[in-house]
VMD Tcl script that draws the C-alpha trace (Angstrom):
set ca {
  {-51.31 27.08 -68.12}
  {-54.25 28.73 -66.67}
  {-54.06 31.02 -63.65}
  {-55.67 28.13 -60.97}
  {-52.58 25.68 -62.27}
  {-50.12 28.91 -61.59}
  {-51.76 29.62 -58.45}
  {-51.66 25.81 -57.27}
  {-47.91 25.71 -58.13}
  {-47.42 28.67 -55.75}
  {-49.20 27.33 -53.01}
  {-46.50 23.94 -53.36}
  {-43.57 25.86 -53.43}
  {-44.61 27.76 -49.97}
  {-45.83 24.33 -48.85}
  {-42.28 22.52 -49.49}
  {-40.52 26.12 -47.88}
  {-42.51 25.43 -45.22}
  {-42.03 22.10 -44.63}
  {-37.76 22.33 -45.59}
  {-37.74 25.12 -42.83}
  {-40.12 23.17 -40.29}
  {-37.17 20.13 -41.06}
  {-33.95 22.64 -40.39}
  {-35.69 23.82 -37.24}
  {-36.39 20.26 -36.11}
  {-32.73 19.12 -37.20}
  {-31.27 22.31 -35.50}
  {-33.19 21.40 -32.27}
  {-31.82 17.61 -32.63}
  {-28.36 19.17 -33.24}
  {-28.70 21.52 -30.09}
  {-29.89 18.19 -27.89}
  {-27.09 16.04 -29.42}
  {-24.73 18.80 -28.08}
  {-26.54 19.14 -24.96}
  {-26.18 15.04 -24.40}
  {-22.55 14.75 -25.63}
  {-21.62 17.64 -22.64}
  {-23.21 15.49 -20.02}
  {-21.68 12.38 -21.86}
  {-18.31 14.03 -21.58}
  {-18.87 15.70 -17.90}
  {-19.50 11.64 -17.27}
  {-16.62 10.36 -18.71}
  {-14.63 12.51 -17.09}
  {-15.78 11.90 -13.69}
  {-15.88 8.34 -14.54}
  {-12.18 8.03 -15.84}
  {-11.29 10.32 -12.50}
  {-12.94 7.75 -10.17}
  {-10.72 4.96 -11.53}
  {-7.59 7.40 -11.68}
  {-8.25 7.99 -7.91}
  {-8.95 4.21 -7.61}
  {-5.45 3.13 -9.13}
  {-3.86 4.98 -6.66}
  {-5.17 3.80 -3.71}
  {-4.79 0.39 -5.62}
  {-1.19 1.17 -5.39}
  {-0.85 2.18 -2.00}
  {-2.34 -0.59 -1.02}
  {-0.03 -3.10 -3.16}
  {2.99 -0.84 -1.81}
  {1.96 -1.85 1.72}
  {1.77 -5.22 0.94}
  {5.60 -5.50 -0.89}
  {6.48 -3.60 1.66}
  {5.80 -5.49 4.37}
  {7.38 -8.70 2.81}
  {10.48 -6.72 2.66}
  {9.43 -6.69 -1.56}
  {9.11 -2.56 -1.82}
  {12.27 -1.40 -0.90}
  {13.60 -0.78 -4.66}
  {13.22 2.88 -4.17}
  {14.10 2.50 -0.43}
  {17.55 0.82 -1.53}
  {18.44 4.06 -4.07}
  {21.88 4.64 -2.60}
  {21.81 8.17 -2.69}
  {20.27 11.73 -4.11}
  {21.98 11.81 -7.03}
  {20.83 8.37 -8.06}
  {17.08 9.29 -7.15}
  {17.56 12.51 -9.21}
  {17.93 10.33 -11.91}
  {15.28 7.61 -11.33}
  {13.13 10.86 -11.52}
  {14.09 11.03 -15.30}
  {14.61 7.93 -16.36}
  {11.09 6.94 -15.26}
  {9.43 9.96 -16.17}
  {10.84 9.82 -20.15}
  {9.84 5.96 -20.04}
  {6.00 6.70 -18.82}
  {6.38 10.40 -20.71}
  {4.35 11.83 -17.99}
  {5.23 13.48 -15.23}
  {1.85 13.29 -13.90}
  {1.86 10.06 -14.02}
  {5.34 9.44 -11.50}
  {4.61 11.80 -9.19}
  {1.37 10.08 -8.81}
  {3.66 6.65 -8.15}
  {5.66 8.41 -5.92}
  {2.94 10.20 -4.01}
  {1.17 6.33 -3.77}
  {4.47 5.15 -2.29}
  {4.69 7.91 0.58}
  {1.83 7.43 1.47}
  {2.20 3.89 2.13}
  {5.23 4.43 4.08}
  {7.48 2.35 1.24}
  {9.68 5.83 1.05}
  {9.49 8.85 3.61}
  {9.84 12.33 2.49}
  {13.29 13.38 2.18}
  {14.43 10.93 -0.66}
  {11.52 11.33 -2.50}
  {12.30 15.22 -3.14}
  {14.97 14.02 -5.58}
  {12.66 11.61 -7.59}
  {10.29 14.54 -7.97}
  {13.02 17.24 -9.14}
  {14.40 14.17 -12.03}
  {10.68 14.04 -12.79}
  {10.25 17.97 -14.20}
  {13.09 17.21 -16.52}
  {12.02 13.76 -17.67}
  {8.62 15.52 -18.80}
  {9.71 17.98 -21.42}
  {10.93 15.24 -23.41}
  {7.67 15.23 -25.47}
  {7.58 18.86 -26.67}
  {11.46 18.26 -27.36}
  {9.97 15.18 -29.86}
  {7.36 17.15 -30.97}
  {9.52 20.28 -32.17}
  {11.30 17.76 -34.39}
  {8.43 17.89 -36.89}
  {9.44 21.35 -38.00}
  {12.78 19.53 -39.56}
  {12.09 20.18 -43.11}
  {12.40 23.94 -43.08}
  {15.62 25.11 -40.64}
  {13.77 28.68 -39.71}
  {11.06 26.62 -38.58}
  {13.06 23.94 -36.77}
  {15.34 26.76 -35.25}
  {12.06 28.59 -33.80}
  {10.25 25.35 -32.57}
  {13.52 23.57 -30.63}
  {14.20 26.94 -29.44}
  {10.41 27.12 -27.71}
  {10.67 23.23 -26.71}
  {14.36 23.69 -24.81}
  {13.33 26.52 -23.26}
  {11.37 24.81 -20.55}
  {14.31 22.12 -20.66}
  {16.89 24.85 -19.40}
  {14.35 26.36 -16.65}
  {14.22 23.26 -15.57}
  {17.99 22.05 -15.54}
  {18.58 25.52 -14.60}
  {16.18 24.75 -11.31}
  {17.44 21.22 -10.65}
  {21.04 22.43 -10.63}
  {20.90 25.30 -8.40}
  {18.16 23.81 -5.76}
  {19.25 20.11 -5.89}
  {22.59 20.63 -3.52}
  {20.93 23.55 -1.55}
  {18.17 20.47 -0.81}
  {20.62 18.28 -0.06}
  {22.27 20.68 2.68}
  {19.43 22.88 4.27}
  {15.97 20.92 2.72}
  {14.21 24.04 2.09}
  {11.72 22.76 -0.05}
  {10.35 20.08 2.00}
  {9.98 22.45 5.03}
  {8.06 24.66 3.45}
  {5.82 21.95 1.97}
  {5.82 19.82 5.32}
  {4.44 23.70 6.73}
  {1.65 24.02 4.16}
  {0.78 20.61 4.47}
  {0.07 20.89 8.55}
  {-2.01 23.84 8.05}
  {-4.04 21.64 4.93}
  {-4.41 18.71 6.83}
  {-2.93 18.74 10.39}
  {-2.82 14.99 11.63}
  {-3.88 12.72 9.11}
  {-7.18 12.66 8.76}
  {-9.74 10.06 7.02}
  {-10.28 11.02 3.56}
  {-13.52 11.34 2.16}
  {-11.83 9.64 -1.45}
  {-11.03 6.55 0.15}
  {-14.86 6.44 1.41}
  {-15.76 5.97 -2.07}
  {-13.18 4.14 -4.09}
  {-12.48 1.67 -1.17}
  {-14.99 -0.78 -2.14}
  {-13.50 -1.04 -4.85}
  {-10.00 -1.48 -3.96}
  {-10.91 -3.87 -1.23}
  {-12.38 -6.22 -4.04}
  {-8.91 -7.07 -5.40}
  {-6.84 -6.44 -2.23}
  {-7.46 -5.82 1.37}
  {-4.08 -5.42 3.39}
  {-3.10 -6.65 6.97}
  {-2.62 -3.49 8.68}
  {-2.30 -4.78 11.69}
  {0.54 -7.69 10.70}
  {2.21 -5.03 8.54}
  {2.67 -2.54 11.87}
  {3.92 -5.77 13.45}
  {6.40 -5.93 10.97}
  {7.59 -2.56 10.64}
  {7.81 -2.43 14.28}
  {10.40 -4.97 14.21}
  {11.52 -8.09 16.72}
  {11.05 -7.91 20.39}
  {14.44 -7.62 22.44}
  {15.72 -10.99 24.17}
  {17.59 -10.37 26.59}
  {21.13 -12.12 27.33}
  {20.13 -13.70 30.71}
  {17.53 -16.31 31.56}
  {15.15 -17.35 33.73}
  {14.43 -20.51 35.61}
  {10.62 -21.45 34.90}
  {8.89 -23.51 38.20}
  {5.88 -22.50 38.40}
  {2.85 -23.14 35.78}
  {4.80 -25.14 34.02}
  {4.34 -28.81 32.15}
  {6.86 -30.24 29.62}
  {3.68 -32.35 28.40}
  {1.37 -28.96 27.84}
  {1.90 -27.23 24.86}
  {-0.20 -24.59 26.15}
  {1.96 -23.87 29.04}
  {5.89 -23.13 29.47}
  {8.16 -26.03 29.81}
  {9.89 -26.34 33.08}
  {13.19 -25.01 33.47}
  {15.65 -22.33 32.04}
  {14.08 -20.58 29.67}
  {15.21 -17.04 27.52}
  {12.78 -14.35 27.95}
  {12.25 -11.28 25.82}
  {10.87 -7.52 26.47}
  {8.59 -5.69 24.66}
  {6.84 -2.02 24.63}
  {2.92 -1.52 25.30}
  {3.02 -0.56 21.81}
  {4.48 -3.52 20.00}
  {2.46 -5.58 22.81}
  {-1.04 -3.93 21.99}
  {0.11 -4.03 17.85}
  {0.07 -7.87 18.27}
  {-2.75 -8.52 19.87}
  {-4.69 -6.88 17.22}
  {-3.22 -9.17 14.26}
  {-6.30 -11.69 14.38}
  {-8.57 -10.89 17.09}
  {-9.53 -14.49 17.14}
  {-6.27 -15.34 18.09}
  {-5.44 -12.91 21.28}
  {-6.63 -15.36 23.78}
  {-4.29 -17.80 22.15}
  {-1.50 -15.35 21.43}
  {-1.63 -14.54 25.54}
  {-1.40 -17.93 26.40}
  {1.47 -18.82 23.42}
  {3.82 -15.73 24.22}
  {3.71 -16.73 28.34}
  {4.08 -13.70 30.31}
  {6.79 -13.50 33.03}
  {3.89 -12.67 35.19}
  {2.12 -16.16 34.64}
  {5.60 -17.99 35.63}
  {5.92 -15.99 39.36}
  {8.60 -13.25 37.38}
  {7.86 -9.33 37.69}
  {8.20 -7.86 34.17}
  {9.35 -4.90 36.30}
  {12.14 -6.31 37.28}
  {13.86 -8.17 34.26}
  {12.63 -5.65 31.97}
  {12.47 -2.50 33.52}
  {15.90 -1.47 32.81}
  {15.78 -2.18 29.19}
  {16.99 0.39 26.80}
  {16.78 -0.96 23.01}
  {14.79 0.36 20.22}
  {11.60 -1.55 20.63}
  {12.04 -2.99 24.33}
  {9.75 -2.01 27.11}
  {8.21 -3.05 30.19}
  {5.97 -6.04 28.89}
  {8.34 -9.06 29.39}
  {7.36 -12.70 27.83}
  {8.80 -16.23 26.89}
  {8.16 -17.23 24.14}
  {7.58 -13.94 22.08}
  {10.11 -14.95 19.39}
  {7.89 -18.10 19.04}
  {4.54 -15.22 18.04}
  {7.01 -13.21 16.01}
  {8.50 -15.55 13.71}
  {4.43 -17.64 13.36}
  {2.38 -14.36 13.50}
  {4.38 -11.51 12.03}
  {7.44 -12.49 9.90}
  {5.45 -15.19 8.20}
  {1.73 -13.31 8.88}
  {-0.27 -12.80 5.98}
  {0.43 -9.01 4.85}
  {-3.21 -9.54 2.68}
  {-6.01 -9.94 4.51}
  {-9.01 -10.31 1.64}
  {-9.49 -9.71 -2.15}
  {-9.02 -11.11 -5.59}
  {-5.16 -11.34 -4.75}
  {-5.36 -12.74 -1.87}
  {-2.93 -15.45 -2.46}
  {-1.00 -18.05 -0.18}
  {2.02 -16.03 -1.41}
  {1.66 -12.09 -0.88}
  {4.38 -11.19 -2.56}
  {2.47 -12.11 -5.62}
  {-0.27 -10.81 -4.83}
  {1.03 -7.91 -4.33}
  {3.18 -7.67 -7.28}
  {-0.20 -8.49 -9.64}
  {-2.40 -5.51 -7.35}
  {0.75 -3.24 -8.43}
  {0.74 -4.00 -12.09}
  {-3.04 -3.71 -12.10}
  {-2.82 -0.43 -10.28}
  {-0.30 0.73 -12.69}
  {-2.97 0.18 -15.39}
  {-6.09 1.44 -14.18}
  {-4.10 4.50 -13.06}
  {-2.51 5.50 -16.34}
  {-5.78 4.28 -18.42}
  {-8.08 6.71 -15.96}
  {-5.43 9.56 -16.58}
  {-5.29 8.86 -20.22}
  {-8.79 9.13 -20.30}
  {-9.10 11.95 -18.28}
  {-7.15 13.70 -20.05}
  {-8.62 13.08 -23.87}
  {-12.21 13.44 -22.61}
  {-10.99 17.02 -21.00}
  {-9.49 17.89 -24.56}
  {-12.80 17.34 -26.23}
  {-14.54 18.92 -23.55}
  {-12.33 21.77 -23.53}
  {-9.46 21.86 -25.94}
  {-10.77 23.74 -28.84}
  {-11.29 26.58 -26.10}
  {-8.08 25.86 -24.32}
  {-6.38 26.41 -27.40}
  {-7.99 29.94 -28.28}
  {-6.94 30.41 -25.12}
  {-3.23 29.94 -25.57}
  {-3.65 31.73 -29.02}
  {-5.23 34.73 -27.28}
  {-1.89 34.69 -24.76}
  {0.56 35.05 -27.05}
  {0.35 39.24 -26.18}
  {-0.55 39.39 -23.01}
  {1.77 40.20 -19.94}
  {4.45 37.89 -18.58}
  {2.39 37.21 -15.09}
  {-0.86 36.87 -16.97}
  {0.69 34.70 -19.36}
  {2.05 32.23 -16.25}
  {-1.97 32.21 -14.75}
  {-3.21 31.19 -18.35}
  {-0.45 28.70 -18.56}
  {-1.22 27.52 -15.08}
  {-5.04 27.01 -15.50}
  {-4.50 25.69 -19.35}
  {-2.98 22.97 -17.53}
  {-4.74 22.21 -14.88}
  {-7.27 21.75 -16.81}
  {-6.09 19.30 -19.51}
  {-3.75 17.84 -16.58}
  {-1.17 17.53 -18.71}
  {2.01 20.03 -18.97}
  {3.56 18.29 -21.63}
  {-0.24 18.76 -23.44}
  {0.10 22.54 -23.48}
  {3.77 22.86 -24.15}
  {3.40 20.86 -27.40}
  {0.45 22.63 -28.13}
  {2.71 25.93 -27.91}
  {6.01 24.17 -29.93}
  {4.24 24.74 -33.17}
  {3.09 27.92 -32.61}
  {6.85 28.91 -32.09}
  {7.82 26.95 -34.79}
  {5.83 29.31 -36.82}
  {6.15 32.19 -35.60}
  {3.28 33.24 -34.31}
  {4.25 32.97 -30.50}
  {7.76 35.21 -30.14}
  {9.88 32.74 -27.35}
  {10.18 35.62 -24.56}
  {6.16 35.12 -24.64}
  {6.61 30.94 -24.78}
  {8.18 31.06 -22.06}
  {5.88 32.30 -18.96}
  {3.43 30.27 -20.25}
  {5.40 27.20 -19.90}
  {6.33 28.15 -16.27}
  {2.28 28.05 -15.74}
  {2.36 24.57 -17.23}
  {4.94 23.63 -14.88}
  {2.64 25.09 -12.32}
  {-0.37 23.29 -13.17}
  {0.55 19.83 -13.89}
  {1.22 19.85 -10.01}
  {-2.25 19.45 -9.49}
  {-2.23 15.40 -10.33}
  {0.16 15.03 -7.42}
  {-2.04 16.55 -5.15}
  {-5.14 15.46 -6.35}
  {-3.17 11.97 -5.82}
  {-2.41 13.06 -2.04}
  {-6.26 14.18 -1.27}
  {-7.20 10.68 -2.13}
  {-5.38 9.66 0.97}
  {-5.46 12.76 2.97}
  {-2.19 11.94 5.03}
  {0.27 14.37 5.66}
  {3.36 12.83 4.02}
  {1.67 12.40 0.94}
  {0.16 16.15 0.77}
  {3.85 17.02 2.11}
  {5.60 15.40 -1.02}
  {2.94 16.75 -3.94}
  {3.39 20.18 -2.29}
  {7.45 19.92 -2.44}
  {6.34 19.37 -6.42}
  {4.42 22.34 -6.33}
  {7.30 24.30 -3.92}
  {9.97 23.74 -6.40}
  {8.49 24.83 -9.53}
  {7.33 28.08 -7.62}
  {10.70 28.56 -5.97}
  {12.22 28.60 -9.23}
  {10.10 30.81 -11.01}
  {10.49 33.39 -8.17}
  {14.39 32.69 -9.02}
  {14.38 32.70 -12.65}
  {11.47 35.27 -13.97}
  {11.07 38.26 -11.71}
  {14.44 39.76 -12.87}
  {15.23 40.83 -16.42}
  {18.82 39.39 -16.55}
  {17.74 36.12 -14.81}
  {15.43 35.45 -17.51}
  {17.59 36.17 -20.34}
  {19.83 32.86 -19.07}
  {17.24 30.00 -19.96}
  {16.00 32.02 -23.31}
  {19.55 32.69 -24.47}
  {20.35 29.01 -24.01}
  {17.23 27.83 -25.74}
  {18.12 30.36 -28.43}
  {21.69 28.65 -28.58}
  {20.34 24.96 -29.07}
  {17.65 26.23 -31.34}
  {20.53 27.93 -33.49}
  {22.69 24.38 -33.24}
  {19.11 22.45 -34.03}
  {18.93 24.23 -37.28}
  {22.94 24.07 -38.49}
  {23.31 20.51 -37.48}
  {20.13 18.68 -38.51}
  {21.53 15.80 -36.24}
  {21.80 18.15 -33.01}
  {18.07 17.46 -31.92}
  {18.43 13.66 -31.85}
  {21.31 14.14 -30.85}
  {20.29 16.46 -27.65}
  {17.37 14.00 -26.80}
  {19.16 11.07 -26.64}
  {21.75 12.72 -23.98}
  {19.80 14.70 -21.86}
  {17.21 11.83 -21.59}
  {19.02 8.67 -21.76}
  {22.80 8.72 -21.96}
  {23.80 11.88 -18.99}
  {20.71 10.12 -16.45}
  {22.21 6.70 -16.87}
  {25.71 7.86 -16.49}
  {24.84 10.17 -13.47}
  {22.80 6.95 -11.95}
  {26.00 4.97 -12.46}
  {28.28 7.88 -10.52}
  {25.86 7.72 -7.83}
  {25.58 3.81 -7.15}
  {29.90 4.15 -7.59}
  {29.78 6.78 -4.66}
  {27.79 4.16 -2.47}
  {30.57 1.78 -3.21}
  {33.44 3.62 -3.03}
  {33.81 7.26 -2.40}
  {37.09 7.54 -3.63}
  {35.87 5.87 -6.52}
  {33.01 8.07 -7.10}
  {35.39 11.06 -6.68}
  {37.87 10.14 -9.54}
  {34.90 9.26 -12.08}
  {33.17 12.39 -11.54}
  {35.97 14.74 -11.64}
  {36.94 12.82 -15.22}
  {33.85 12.97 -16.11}
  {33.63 17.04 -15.34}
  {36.88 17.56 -17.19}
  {35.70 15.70 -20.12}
  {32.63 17.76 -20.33}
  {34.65 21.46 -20.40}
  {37.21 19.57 -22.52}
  {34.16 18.76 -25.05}
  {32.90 22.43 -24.27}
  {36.15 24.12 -25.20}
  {36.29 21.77 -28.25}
  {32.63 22.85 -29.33}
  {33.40 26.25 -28.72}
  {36.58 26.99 -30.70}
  {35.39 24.46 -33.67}
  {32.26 26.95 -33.80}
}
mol new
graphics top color blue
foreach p $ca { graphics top sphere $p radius 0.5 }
foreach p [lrange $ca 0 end-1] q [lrange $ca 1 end] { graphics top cylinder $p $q radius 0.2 }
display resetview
């Protein structure tokens, strides 16, 4: 090989280092773009999946009004009593295994006006036990090794016992002096003040209108109720004609009072039809009769100056049977089921947006959330809380970050004095879907009931961290199950299956008993509390 040849070969090999180089460059460039797109891909999705979250909800709201005004939507309005919503709360919450996700349904059913305030507190409370179900599951797949399984139910049932812990100390101080809806009904007036239009509906209306439009006006007929008639009559002579169904037939005739209110909410059913309606409903004055006079003096819920004849005729035509849907996909002859099919399809594009939402935010954001949460394991209790709170804001999803921790316990890399102000920040932070839920309404019952969410879990952590020995309760009992969890392999199933199914159904069946009979209710739940310290004595001496 001559010198040239060696010198050719040379120049090749720098050529194809060149040109392998030039190629990485070119694929690192195309990598760095890919990444680039896939972020604004993401950023997309997750906007898109919160637009349809925020659409679901005012999907529901709408369907809510609709049952409701058919006298359809009163399941939770018919829960007999606290103790019975308190349980609804975690039944519902283990079924959907998302809290997120029923506080949402509640907050959609405030807002409508299906359930006011003050019951709803209960639902919410049942709801922050019903959610730490999944980490509970999830510390189950430590079961082969008992360390392991002791450490990981230990960091699972420690945000169980916070929370029973809460539920049992603020639930009957609720019940007597509603703290936690004063304060929230307080912050929510200085958010909001009056309800205001939101700037949410603006945008997802459209859409919600395309499958249902409700009949505001027919459904504040409705919930206004009938007009008044009065026990007397009157004796019709003037502007009369039995042959005219336009006008009042001659004779004694039953007239009825109303208020300007319930007189003005009528005549803006159908437009169209208030020239009709005033000439169907025959005011006193028409017939020679001052309203004044046979109504003036009326007293009743509902009754007021505006007297008519035939009102009851309007009511039973225009209201009770009125068309609670006014336009849409469902608008059917028969509401209710239209109604019932906007509700299930609200149900689904709420949970689908949130499910989305939330798996597009871990691959946005996950991988970083998690370094996060690794990076907490040493820093201070407070801090710890903050991370825990933002964590899950961000991911929207508290039961998200406490399973993310369970392992961590499990193998213990995260000590459970450190688990658990992190899980109080996850409590925290998955308040924001209730809220986020109430700004897509911007009325103050809804804000009122997603900040009694938020109002609880604060009020308790105030109670339950700041002081040493206060602390030590929940950890000491999570310590004690997580010590049972790894002696008695069956004790986790075992646990579930009570806390989440067996003690809420039981509890729901004491509190429908109570609405029954008192006495009733009474006996059961004192046999029912001396069974449980006869089982706890039992326990205790056979350990």
């Amino acid at each position: 090989m001559t010198v040239q040849d060696v010198d050719v070969l040379g120049e090749n090999d720098k050529q194809q280092k060149r040109e392998q180089e030039a190629s990485a460059e070119m694929n690192k460039d195309t990598s760095k773009a890919m990444n680039i797109l896939m972020i604004f891909a993401r950023i997309f999705g997750v906007l898109f999946c919160l637009y349809f979250f925020l659409v679901g909800i005012e999907l529901m709201g709408s369907a809510f009004k609709v049952l409701g005004g058919n006298g359809a939507g009163n399941t939770l309005r018919d829960i007999p009593n606290s103790l019975a919503a308190l349980m609804v709360g975690v039944l519902a919450t283990v079924m959907v295994q998302s809290s997120s996700t029923s506080t949402s349904i509640v907050v959609a059913l405030v807002s409508a006006g299906g359930l006011q305030v003050r019951p709803a507190v209960p639902i919410i409370m049942g709801a922050n036990i019903g959610t730490t179900v999944t980490n509970t599951i999830v510390s189950m797949g430590h079961a082969g090794d008992r360390l392991e399984l002791e450490r990981a139910f230990a960091g699972a049932t420690v945000h169980d016992m916070f929370n029973l812990m809460s539920v049992g100390l603020l639930f009957p101080i609720e019940e007597l002096f509603h703290p936690i809806e004063t304060i929230a009904s307080a912050l929510a007036e200085d958010m909001l003040g009056e309800d205001t239009d939101s700037p949410v509906k603006e945008v997802v209306g459209p859409m919600v209108d395309l499958f249902i439009e409700s009949n505001n006006n027919v459904i504040d007929s409705l919930s206004l109720g009938e007009p008044t008639a009065e026990s007397g009559t009157v004796t019709v002579t003037e502007n009369c004609d039995d042959s005219d169904s336009t006008k009042a037939k001659c004779g004694a005739q039953k007239y009825w009072c109303m208020d300007k209110e319930m007189n003005k909410t009528w005549a803006k059913i159908h437009t169209h039809k208030y020239p009709v309606f005033s000439k169907s409903r025959w005011p006193c004055e028409d017939h020679g009769f001052d309203s004044e006079d046979l109504c003036g003096s009326c007293t009743a819920a509902g009754c007021g100056p505006v007297c008519a004849l035939s009102a009851d005729v309007f009511y039973k035509e225009e209201v009770k049977h009125g068309d609670t849907i006014k336009a849409g996909i469902f608008d059917f002859d028969n509401s209710e089921i239209g109604g019932t099919c906007a509700l299930i399809l609200s149900l689904f594009i709420m949970m689908g947006g949130l499910m989305g939402f939330v798996k597009v935010m871990h691959k946005l954001l996950l991988s970083k959330a998690k370094e996060i949460l690794r990076a907490s394991t040493m820093v201070p209790g407070y801090l710890a809380i903050l991370i825990g709170t933002g964590i899950t804001i961000v991911v929207q999803s508290s039961s998200v970050t406490t399973s993310a921790l369970t392992p961590l316990v499990g193998l213990g890399i995260l000590p459970l004095s450190n688990m658990f102000p992190l899980t109080l920040g996850a409590n925290i932070g998955t308040c924001s879907t209730s809220v986020l839920a109430a700004l897509a309404s911007m009325k103050a019952n809804a804000m009122t009931i997603a900040l009694c969410h938020l109002t609880f879990n604060v009020v308790g952590i105030v109670i339950f961290y700041p002081l040493p020995q206060m602390r030590r309760i929940p950890i000491y009992l999570a310590s004690l199950a997580g010590m049972y969890a790894s002696v008695y392999r069956w004790f986790p199933a075992a646990y579930i299956v009570f806390v989440y199914v067996a003690l809420p159904l039981v509890a729901l069946g004491v509190g429908f008993l109570f609405e029954a009979s008192t006495a009733g209710g009474v006996v059961v739940l004192v046999v029912l509390i001396l069974a449980a310290l006869g089982f706890s004595y039992w326990w205790a001496m056979m350990g």
